[in-house]
PANUVO-798046 format. One line per 3 residues: for each residue x, y, z of C-alpha. Coordinates in nm, 2 decimals, padded with zeros to 4 digits. Each point is the difference from the previous one (the first is absolute). Layout:
X:Y:Z | ...
END
This chain:
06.45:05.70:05.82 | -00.19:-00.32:00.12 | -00.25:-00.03:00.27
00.30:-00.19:00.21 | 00.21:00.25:-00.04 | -00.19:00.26:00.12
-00.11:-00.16:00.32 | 00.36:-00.09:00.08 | 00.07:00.40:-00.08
-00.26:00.07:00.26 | 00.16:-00.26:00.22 | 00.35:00.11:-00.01
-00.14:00.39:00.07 | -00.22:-00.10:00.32 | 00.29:-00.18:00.13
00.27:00.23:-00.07 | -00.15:00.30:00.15 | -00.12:-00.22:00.30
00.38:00.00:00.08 | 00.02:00.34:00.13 | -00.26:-00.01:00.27
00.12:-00.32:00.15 | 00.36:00.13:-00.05 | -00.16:00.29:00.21
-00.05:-00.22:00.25 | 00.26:-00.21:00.01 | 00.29:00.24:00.07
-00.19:00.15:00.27 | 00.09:-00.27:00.24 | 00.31:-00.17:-00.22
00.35:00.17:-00.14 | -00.08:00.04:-00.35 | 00.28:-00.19:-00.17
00.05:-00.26:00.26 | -00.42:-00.08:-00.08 | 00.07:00.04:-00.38
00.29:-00.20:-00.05 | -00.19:-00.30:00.22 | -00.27:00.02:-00.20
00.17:-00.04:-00.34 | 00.19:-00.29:00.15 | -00.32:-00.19:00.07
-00.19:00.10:-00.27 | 00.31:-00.07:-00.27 | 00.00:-00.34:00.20
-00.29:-00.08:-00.07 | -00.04:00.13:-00.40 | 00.32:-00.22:-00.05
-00.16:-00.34:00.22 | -00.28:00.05:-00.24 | 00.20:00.09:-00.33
00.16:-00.34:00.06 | -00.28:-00.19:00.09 | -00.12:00.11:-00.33
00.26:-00.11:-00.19 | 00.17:00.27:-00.02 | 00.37:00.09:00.00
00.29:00.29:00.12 | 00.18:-00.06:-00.34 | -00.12:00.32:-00.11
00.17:00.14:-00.34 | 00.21:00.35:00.01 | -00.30:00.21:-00.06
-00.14:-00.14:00.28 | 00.24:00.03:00.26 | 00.09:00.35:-00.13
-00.37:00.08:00.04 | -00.05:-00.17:00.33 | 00.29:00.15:00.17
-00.08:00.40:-00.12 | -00.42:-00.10:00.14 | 00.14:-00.15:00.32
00.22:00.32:00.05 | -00.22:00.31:-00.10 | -00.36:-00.15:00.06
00.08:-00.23:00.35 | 00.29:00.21:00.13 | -00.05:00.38:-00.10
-00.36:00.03:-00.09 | -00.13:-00.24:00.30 | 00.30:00.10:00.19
-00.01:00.36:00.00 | -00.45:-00.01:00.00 | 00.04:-00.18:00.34
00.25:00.25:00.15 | -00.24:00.34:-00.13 | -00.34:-00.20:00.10
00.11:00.04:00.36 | -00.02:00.41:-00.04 | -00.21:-00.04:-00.31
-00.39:-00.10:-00.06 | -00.06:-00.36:-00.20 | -00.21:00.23:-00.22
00.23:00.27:-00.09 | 00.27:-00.25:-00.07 | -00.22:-00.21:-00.20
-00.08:00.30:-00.22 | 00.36:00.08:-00.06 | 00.10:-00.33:-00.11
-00.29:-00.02:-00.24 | 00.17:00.25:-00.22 | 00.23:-00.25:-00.06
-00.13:-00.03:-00.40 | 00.03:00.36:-00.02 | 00.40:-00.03:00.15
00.05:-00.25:-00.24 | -00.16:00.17:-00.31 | 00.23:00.31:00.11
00.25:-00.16:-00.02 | -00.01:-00.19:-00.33 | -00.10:00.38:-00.16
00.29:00.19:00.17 | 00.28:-00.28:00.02 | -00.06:-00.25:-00.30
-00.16:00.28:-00.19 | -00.34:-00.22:-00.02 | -00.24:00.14:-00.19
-00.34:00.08:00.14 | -00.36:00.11:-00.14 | -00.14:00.28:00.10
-00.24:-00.17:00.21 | 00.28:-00.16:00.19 | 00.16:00.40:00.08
-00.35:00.07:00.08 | 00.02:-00.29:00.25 | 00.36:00.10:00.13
-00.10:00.36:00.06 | -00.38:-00.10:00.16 | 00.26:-00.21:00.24
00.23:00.26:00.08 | -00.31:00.20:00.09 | -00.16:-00.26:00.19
00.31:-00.06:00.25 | 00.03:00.39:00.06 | -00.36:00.01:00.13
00.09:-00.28:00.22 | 00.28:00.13:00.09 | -00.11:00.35:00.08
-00.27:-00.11:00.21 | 00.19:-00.28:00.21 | 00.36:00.21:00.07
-00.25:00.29:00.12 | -00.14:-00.23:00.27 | 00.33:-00.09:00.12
00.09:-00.31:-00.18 | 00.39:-00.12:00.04 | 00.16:00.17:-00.32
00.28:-00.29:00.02 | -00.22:-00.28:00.03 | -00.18:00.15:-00.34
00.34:-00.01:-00.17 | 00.05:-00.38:00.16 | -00.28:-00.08:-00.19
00.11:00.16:-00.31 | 00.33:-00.18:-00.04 | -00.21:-00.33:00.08
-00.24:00.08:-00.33 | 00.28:00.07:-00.17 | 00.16:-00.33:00.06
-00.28:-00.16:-00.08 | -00.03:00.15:-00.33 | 00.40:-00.14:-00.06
-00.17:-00.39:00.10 | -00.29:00.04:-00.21 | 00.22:00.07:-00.28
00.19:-00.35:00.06 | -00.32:-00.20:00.03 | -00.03:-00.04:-00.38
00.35:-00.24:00.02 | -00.09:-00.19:00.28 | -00.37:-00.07:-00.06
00.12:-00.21:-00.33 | 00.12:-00.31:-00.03 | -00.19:-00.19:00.29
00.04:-00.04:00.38 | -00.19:00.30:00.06 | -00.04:-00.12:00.41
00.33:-00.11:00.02 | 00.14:00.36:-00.15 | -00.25:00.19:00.25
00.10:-00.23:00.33 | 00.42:00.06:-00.10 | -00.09:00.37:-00.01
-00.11:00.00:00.32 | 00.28:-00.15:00.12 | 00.22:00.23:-00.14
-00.19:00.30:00.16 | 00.02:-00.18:00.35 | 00.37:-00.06:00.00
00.05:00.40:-00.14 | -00.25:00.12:00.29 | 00.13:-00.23:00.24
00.37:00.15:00.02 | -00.18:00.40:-00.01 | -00.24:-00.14:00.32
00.29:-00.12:00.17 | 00.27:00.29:-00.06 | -00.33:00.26:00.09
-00.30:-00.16:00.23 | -00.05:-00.11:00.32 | -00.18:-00.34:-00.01
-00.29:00.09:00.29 | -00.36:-00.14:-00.11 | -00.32:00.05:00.13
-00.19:-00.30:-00.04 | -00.39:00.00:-00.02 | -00.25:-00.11:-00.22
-00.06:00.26:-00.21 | 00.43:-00.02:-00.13 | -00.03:-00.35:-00.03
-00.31:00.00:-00.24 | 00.12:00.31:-00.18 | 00.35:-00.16:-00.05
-00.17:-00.35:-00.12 | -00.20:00.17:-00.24 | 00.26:00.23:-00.17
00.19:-00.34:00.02 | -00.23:-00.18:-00.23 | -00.20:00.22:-00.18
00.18:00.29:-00.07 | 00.34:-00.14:00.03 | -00.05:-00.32:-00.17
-00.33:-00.01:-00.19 | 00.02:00.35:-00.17 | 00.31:-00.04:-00.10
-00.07:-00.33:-00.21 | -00.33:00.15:-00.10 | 00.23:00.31:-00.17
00.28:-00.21:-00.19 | -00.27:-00.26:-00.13 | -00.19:00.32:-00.10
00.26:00.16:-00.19 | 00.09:-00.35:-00.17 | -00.34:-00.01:-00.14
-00.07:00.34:-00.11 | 00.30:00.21:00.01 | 00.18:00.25:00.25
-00.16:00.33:-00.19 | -00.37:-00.21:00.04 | 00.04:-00.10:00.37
00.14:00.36:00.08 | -00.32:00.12:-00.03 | -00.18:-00.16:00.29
00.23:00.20:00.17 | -00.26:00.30:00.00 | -00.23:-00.18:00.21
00.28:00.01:00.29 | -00.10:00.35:00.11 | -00.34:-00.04:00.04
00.08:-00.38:00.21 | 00.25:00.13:00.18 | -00.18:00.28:00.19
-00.32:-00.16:00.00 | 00.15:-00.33:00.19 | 00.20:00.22:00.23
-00.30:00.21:00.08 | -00.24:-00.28:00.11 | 00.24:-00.23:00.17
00.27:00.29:00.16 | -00.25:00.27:00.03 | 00.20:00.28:-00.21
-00.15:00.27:-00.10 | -00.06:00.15:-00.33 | -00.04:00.38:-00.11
-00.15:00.13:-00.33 | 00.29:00.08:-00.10 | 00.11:-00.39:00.00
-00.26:-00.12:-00.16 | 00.07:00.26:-00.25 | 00.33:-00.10:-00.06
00.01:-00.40:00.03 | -00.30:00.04:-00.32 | 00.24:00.24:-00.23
00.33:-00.25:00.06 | -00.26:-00.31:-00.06 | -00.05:00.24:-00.32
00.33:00.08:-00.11 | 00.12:-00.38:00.08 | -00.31:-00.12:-00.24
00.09:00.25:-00.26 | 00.34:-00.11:00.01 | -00.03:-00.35:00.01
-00.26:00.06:-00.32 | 00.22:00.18:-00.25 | 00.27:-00.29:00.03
-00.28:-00.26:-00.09 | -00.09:00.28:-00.31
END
C-alpha cells in the first residue's frame, strides 16, 4: 500500500464518519428522506456534470450497471435512508459506531453463508467485535437509548455490507464519477417515493441546516464516495476495508466536539475493541 493510498484511506474515513454528526443535524429541522433524496439529486447532478466534462460516459458495461443499481439501493436508500430516520432518536456517535462494524457484517457473512474461510486472527477479530458492540450496547440501552432506532441502524450496516460487496464490479472498467453520480440518482428516485408515501415536507430553515446539508452534500455525499471506489480500484476491496477501523474512533470524536455528545468509559472501551476486531479482521484476509 502506497503513500497515496493511504492518505486517500484516511480521507475517505474522516469524511465518512463526518456524515453522521451533520446528518444529526440535519434531520433535526428537515424530514429525513425528503432532505436525503434532495441531496443525492444534487450531488449525483453534479458527479455526472463533472463525469462528463471529463470525458466520461453512461455507457457503462453489465457489471457496472448491475453494481451501480445494488450501491444506489442498499448504500443511498437503506443504509442512508434508514441512518437518517434512527439519527432523529439516535446519537451521530452511536450510529457511527454501529455502522463501522460493517467489515465485521461482511466477514460474517462470507464465513457463515459462502463458507469463507477465515484465520484465526480474523475469529479473534469477529468475536473482539461481537464483544465490543455488547459493551456499547449495555451501557447506551441502560441510559434509555431508543431500542428501535438501534435496530434502524443495524439494518442500515447491514445494507451497507450488501453495497460494499458490489463495489468490486463497478469500480472496474472506468467512469468511476460517472458510476458514483448514477448511484445517487438511483437512491433519490427510491427515497423520493418512501418520503412522499410517509413525510410531511415542513422545514426549518437556518443556518446551521443549510451548512450541515451543503457539506454532507459535497464532502460526504460526493467526495467520499469517489475517494472509496477510486480506493478500492487501486488497492483492492479487502485493502480499503481496513480503514474502516478508524471510523469508530472519527465518528465519536467529531460528534463529540462539534454536537457536544458525551462519552462514558464504557464507550471508549468499546469503540477501541471493534477498531480491534475490524483491524484483525481486515488483517487475516491480507495474510
Amino acid at each position: 500500500m502506497d503513500f497515496r493510498a493511504i492518505g486517500m484511506g484516511l480521507a475517505f474515513a474522516l469524511l465518512w464518519s463526518s456524515a453522521f454528526t451533520s446528518a444529526r443535524m440535519i434531520v433535526v429541522d428537515a424530514p429525513p428522506l425528503a432532505a436525503l433524496a434532495m441531496r443525492f439529486l444534487i450531488s449525483g447532478g453534479l458527479g455526472v456534470m463533472i463525469a462528463l466534462a471529463m470525458g466520461q460516459t453512461w455507457r457503462l458495461n453489465r457489471a457496472q450497471w448491475r453494481a451501480t443499481i445494488i450501491f444506489g439501493i442498499c448504500q443511498n436508500a437503506l443504509y442512508l435512508g434508514l441512518n437518517f430516520v434512527a439519527m432523529q432518536t439516535v446519537q451521530a456517535s452511536l450510529a457511527s459506531i454501529i455502522a463501522s462494524t460493517m467489515p465485521l457484517m461482511v466477514a460474517g457473512l462470507g464465513w457463515i453463508v459462502f463458507r469463507d474461510r477465515i484465520r484465526p486472527l480474523g475469529v479473534i477479530g469477529l468475536i473482539a467485535g461481537v464483544i465490543g458492540v455488547a459493551i456499547i450496547m449495555g451501557a447506551r440501552l441502560s441510559d434509555g437509548v431508543d431500542p428501535f432506532g438501534i435496530v434502524l441502524c443495524g439494518v442500515a450496516a447491514l445494507a451497507l455490507s450488501v453495497a460494499t460487496l458490489s463495489v468490486r464490479g463497478a469500480s472496474s472498467g472506468g467512469n468511476v464519477l460517472m458510476i458514483v453520480g448514477l448511484q445517487m440518482f438511483v437512491g433519490a428516485a427510491c427515497l423520493a417515493v418512501v418520503s412522499g408515501l410517509t413525510e410531511e415536507l415542513t422545514v426549518n430553515w437556518n443556518p446551521r441546516l443549510i451548512a450541515a446539508f451543503t457539506y454532507t452534500t459535497l464532502a460526504p455525499g460526493l467526495l467520499a464516495t469517489w475517494l472509496w471506489f477510486k480506493l478500492v480500484g487501486r488497492i483492492g476491496a479487502i485493502k480499503a476495508a481496513t480503514f474502516h477501523f478508524l471510523n469508530p474512533f472519527f465518528g465519536v470524536a467529531i460528534a463529540a466536539m462539534i454536537l457536544g455528545e458525551g462519552l462514558g468509559l464504557l464507550d471508549v472501551v468499546g469503540v477501541a475493541v471493534i477498531a480491534g476486531g475490524i483491524l484483525a479482521v481486515q488483517l487475516s484476509k491480507q495474510a
